[in-house]
Each structure stands twice: as C-alpha cells, then as structure tokens.
N, C-alpha and C positions, 0 to 999 in steps of 0.2 A: 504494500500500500504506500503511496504516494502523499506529502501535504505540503502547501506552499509556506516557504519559512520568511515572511513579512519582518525580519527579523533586521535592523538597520547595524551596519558593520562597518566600524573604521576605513577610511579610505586613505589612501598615500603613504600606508608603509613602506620603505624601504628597505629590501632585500639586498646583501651581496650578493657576489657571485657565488664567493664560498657554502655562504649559509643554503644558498637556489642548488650547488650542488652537490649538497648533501642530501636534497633530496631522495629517496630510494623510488624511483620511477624505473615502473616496466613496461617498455611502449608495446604496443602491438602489434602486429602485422598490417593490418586493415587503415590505413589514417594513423598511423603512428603519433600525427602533430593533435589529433582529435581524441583517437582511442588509446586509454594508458592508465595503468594502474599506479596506484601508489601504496607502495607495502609498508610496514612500519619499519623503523629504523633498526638495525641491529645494536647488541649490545654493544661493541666496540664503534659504531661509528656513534652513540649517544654519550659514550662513557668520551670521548674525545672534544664533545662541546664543551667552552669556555661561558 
C-alpha cells in the first residue's frame, strides 16, 4: 500500500562528494540513472564516518 507523504523537508543541503560516495548504490541494468537500489551501509564503511 501506497500514501502521499505531505511531509515539508529541508531544502539546500549540501553534500560532498565524499559523503554522495559513500553512498552504497546498486544500479540496475534497466535505467541505471532511474533504477537503483540503495542498500545500507556496511559496518566498516559506517564505523569510518567522522
């Protein structure tokens, strides 16, 4: 099930490049730039944030 999240979110954070890739992105085959998972972090690359 599906529901609209009305919910208002900060806008203009700024991201590194380090922090963007840290990301754990798993692109897909199909739209790579569209379709992509994001997995959670693992222990070693969470346990290495400052």
């Amino acid at each position: 099930m599906c529901s609209l999240d009305d919910t208002e979110y900060q806008t203009g954070i700024k991201v590194t490049d380090e922090e963007f890739d840290s990301i754990n992105i798993e692109r897909l085959d199909f739209h790579s730039e569209w379709n992509y998972v994001i997995k959670p972090q693992t222990f070693r690359q969470f346990s290495n944030r400052s």
